[in-house]
C-alpha positions as CSV (number, residue, x, y, z in Angstrom):
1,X,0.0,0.0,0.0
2,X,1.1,3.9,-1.0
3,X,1.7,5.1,2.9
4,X,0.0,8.5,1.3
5,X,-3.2,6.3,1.0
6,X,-3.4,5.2,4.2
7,X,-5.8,6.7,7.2
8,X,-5.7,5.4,10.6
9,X,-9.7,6.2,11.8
10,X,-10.8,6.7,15.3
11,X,-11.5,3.8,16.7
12,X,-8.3,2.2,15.8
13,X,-5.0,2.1,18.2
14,X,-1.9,4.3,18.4
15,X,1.0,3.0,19.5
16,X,3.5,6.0,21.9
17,X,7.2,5.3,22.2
18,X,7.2,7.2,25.2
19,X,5.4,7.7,28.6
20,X,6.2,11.7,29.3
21,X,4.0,14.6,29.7
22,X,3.9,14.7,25.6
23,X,2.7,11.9,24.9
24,X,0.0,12.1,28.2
25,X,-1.2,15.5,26.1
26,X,-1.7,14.0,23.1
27,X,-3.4,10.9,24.5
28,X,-6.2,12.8,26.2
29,X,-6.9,15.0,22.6
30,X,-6.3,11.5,20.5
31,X,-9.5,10.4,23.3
32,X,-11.7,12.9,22.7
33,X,-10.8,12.0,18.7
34,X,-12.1,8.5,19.7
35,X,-8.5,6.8,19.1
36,X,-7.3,3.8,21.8
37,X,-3.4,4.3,22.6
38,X,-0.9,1.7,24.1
39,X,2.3,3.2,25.6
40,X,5.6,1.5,25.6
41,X,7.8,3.0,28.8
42,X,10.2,1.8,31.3
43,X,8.6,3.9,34.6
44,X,5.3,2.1,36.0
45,X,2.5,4.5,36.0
46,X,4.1,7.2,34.1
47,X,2.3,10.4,33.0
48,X,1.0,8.9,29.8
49,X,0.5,5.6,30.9
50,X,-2.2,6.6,33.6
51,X,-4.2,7.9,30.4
52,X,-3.4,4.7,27.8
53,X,-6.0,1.9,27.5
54,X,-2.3,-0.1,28.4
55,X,0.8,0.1,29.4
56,X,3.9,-2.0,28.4
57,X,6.7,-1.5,30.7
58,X,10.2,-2.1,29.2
59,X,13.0,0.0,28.5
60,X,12.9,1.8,24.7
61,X,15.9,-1.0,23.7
62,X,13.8,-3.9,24.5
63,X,13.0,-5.0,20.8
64,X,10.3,-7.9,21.9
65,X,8.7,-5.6,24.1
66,X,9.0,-3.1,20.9
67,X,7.4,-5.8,18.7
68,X,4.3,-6.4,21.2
69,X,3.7,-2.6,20.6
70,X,3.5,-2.9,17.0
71,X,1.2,-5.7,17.3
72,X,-0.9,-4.2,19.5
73,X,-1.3,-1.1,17.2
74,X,-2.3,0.6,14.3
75,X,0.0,3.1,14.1
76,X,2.9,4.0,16.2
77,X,4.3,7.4,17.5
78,X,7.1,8.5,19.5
79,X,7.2,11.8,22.0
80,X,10.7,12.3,22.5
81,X,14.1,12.1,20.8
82,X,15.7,9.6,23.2
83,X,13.4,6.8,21.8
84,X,16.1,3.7,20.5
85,X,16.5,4.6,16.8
86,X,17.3,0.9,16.3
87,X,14.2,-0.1,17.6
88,X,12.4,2.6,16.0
89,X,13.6,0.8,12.7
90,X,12.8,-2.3,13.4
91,X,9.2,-1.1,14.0
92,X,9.2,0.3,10.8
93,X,10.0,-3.4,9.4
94,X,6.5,-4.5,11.4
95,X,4.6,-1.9,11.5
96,X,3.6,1.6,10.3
97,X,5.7,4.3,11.8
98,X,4.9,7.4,9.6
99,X,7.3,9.9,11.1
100,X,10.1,7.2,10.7
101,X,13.5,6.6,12.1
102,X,15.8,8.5,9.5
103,X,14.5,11.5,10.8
104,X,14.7,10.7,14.3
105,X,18.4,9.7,13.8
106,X,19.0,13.5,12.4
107,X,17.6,14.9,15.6
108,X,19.3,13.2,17.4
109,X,23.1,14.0,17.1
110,X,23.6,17.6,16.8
111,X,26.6,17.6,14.2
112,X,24.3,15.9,12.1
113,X,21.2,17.5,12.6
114,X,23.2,21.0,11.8
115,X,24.9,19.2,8.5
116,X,21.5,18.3,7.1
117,X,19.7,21.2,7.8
118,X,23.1,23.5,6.1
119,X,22.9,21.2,3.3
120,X,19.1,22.3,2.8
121,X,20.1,25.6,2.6
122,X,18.4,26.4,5.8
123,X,20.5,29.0,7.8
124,X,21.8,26.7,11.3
125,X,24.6,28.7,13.9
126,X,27.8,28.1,13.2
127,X,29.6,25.2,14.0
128,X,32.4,22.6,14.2
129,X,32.4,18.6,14.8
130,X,34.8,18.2,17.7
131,X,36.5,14.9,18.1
132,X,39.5,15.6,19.9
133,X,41.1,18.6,21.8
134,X,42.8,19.6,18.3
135,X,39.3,20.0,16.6
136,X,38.0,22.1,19.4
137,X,41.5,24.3,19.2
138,X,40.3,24.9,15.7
139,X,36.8,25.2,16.8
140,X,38.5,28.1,19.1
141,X,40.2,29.9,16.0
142,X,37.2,29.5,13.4
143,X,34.3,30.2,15.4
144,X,35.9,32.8,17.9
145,X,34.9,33.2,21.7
146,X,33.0,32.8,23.9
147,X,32.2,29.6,22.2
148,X,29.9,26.6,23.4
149,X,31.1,22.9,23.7
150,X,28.1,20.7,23.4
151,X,28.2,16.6,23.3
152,X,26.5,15.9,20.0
153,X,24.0,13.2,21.2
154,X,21.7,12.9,24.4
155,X,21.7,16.1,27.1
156,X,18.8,18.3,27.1
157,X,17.7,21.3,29.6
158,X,21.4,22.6,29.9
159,X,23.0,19.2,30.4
160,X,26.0,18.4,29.0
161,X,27.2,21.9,27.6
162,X,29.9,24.1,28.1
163,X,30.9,28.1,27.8
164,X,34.5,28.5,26.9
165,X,35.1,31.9,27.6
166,X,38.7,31.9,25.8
167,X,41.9,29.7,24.2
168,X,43.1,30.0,28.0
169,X,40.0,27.1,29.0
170,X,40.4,24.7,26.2
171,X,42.3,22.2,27.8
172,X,40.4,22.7,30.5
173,X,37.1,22.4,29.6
174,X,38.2,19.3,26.8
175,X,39.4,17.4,29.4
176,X,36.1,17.6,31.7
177,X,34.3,17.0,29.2
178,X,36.0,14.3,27.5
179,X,35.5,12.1,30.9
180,X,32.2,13.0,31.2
181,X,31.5,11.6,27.8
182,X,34.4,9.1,27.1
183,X,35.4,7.8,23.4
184,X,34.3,3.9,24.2
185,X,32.0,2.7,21.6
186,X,32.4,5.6,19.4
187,X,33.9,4.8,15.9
188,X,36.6,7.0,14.9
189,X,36.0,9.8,11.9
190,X,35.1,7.9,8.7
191,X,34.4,4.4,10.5
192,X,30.9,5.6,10.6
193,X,30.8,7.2,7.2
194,X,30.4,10.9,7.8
195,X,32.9,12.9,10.3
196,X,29.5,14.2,11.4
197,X,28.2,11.0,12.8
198,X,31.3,10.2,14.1
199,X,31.3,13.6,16.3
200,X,31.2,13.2,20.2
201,X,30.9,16.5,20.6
202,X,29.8,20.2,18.7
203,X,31.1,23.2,19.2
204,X,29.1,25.8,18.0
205,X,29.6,29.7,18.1
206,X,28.1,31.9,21.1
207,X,25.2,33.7,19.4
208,X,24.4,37.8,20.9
209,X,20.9,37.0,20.8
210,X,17.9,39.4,20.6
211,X,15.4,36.6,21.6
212,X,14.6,32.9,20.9
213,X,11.6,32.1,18.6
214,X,10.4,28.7,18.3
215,X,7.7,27.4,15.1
216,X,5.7,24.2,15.6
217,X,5.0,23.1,11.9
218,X,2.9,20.2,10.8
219,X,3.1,18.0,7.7
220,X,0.7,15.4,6.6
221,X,1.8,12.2,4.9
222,X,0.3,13.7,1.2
223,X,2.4,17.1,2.2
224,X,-0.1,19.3,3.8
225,X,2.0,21.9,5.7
226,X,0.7,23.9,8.1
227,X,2.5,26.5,11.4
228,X,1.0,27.2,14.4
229,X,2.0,30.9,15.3
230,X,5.3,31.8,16.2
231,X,6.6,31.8,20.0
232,X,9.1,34.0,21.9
233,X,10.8,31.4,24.6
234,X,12.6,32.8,27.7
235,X,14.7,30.2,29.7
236,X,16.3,30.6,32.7
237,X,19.1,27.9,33.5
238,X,18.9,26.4,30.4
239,X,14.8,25.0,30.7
240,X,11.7,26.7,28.9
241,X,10.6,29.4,31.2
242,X,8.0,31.4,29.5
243,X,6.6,31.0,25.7
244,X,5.6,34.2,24.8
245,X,2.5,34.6,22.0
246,X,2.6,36.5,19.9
247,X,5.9,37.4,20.3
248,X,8.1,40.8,20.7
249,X,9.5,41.1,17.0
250,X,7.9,42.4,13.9
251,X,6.0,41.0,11.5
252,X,8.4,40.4,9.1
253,X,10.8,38.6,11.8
254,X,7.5,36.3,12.7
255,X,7.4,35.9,8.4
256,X,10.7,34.8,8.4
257,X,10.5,32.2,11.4
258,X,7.7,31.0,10.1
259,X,8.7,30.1,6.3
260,X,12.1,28.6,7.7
261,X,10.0,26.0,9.7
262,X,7.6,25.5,6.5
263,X,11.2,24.7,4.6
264,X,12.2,22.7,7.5
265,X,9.8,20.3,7.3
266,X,9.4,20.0,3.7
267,X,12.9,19.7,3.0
268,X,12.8,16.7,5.8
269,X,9.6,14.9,4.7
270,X,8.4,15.4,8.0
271,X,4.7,13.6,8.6
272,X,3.7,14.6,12.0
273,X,5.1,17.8,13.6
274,X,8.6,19.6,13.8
275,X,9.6,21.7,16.2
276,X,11.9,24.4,15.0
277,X,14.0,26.6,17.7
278,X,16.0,29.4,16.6
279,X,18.2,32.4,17.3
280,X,17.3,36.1,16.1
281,X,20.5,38.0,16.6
282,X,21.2,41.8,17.5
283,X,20.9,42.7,13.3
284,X,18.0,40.5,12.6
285,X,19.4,37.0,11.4
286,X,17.4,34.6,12.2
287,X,19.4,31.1,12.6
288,X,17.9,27.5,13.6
289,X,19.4,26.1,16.9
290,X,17.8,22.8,16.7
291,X,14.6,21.0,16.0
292,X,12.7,18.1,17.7
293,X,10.3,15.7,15.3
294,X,7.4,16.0,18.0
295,X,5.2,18.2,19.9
296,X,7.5,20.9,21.9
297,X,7.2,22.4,25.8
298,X,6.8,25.6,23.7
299,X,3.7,24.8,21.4
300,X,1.8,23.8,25.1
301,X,0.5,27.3,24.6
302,X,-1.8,25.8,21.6
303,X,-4.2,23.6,23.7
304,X,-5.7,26.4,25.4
305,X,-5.6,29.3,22.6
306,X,-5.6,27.7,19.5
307,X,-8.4,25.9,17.3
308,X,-6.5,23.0,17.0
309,X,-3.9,22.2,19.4
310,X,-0.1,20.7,18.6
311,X,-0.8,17.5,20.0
312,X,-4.7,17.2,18.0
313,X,-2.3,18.0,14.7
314,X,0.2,15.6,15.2
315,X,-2.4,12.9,15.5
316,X,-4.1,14.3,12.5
317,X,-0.7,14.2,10.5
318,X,0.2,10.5,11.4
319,X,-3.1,9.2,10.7
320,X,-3.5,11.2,7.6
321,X,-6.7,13.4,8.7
322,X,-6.8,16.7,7.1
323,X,-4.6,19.4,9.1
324,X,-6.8,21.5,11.7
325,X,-6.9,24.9,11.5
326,X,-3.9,26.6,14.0
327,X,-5.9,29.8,14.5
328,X,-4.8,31.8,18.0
329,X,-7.7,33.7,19.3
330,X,-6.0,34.9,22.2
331,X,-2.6,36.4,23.4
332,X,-1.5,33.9,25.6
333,X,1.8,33.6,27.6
334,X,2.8,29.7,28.5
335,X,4.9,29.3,32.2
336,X,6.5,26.3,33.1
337,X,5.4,24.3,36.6
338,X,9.2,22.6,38.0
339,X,9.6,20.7,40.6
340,X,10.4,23.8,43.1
341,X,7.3,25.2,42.2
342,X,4.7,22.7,42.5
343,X,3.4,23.2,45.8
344,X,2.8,26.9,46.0
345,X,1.2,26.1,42.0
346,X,-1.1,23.5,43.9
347,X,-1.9,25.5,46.7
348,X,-2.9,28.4,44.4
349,X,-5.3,26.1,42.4
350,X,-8.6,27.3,44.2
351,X,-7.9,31.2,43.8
352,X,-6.7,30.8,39.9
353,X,-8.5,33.1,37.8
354,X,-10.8,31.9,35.7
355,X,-8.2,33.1,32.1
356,X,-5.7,31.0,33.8
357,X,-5.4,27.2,33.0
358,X,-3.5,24.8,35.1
359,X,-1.8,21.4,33.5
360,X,-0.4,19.0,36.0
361,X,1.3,16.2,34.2
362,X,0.9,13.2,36.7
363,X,4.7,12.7,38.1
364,X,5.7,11.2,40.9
365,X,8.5,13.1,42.7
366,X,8.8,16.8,42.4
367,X,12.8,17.1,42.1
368,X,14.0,20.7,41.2
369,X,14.3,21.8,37.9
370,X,12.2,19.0,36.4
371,X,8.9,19.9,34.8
372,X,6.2,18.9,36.9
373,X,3.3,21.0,34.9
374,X,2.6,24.3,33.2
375,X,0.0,27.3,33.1
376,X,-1.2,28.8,30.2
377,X,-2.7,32.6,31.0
378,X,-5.5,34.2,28.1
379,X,-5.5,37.8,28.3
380,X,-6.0,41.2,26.2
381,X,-2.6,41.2,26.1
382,X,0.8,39.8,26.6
383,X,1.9,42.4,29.1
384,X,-1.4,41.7,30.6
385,X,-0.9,38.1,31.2
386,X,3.0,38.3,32.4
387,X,2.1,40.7,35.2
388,X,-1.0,38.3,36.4
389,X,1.9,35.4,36.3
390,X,3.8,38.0,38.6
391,X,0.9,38.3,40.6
392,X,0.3,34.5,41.3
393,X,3.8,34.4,43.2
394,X,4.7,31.1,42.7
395,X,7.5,32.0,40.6
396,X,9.7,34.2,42.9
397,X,12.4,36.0,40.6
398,X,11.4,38.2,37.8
399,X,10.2,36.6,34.6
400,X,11.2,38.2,32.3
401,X,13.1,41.6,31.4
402,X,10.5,43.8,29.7
């Protein structure tokens, strides 16, 4: 059968490689579509387990516990990068997996998302593959300081990075990092095929940044493309603090974000959604700094002011439905719940205002800095809804500079 051809219909079962918060989102809008899900995660009762019709417990590698999914299901899905890419292709061998593993393999290891995305044309930060202390010298003389040492698979919120501030730290910072990710199991450059695959590490240039803008675009299997409006995203220590909507750039900046995630995920053949981050520096480039094939912490903003939300439009995409309309009919500023906030979050529940909506994702242990939930605040206007966010006091420093 053409894949283009084929339409999973409500009633039938998805299949989530993953039991997060993500996944937990788009099972309760795939239930209200009339879809039955079966998630595949190593934690017992995790977020989206507690909303599947079952949950198989086995870690992502297990490949028989990988095949009882794709029995079990229709189609499958995945919520997060960190999903085996080997198992994720031998479930394409049994089973329908319409966002596919190639992609997921890009996404995965920085040096060769960046490669792939450059050789599209698409403008990425500038980088370096660093496989040894000489590369990252180089790194050092082509890309100028400060620069930033990432490892070029896994780490996420922060984790895993490093600022080298100047030549004086490279040693320095090399050999730190080169314990914390050591070269065992890594093939050399060219073993693997590409230097880029090879890369345990990316350094990549430190960008003077305006703001971050983010675009959650979907793409149907038959090439349907449609954004959801753009986002400003302010962290603070690394993690998704605020997602801003619309955002504090011009039109033409939001035009620009926007048509570099519709490239994005043409140029990749996404079918599902891409989430596309990027960089708008002091004169107005705007630069990716990475995607993610999946719903995104900053497209949460979409289930409470948009006409179809991120995680109803993935669904739509992988089951070949027509793409929902991604109309915003509110500003709306997204703020994200960690573990250091949940109580006071809790305790404000009964006193919320009636614009403000609380998500709680189901976790069990509230450690800092992991994301235990969000709010989403409707208001006339941005400003508006930042200084009732202020007002709340859960969140104790400022939010964001104005």
């Amino acid at each position: 059968m053409n894949w283009t051809d084929r339409i999973i219909l409500p009633g039938q079962t998805i299949g989530v490689l993953g039991g997060g918060q993500l996944g937990r989102m788009m099972i309760l809008e795939g239930r209200r579509m009339g879809y039955r899900f079966v998630t595949l995660d190593p934690t017992p009762d995790c977020p989206a387990g507690q909303v599947s019709d079952r949950q198989i417990v086995a870690p992502y590698t297990d490949v028989a516990a990988a095949e009882e999914l794709a029995a079990s299901c229709d189609v499958i899905t995945y919520e997060f990068e960190n999903v085996d890419a080997q198992v994720a292709q031998i479930l394409e061998q049994r089973s329908y997996v319409p966002q596919g593993s190639r992609l997921l393999r890009v996404a995965k290891h920085r040096v060769l998302e960046k490669s792939t995305l450059a050789g599209f044309g698409i403008p990425v930060t500038p980088y370096r593959p660093v496989h040894s202390l000489d590369d990252l010298q180089v790194a050092g003389t082509t890309l100028g300081f400060p620069l930033v040492l990432k490892t070029a698979t896994g780490g996420y919120d922060g984790k895993g990075q490093w600022r080298i501030e100047s030549a004086a730290q490279l040693e320095k910072v090399w050999a730190s990092a080169a314990e914390e990710v050591p070269a065992v199991g890594v093939p050399a450059a060219g073993a693997a095929g590409t230097a880029d695959v090879a890369a345990r590490f990316i350094a990549e240039a430190f960008i003077d940044l305006a703001c971050e803008l983010s675009v959650i675009a979907a793409r149907s299997p038959k090439g349907e493309i449609r954004t959801f409006p753009v986002a400003e995203n302010v962290h603070r220590d690394h993690i998704l603090h605020l997602s801003i909507v619309p955002p504090r750039v011009s039109d033409a900046l939001q035009q620009t974000a926007e048509a570099i995630a519709r490239r994005t995920a043409h140029a990749l053949e996404v079918v599902g959604l891409i989430a596309v981050e990027m960089f708008v520096t002091r004169d107005g480039q705007v630069l990716v700094n990475e995607i993610a094939p999946r719903p995104h912490n900053s497209g949460h903003y979409t289930y409470d002011a948009c006409l179809t939300s991120q995680f109803e439009q993935h669904l739509r995409a992988i089951c070949n439905l027509p793409l929902g309309d991604t109309t915003r009919w509110s500003p709306v500023v997204m703020v994200n719940i960690l573990g250091e906030h949940l109580r006071a979050a809790v305790a404000a529940a009964p006193n919320l205002p009636p614009n403000v909506k609380l998500h709680l994702y189901g976790k069990q242990g509230a450690a800092a800095k992991r994301k235990m939930g969000h709010l989403t605040v409707l208001a006339d206007s941005t400003e508006a809804a930042l200084d009732q966010i202020a007002e709340l006091g859960i969140w104790t420093t400022p939010l964001v500079s104005r």
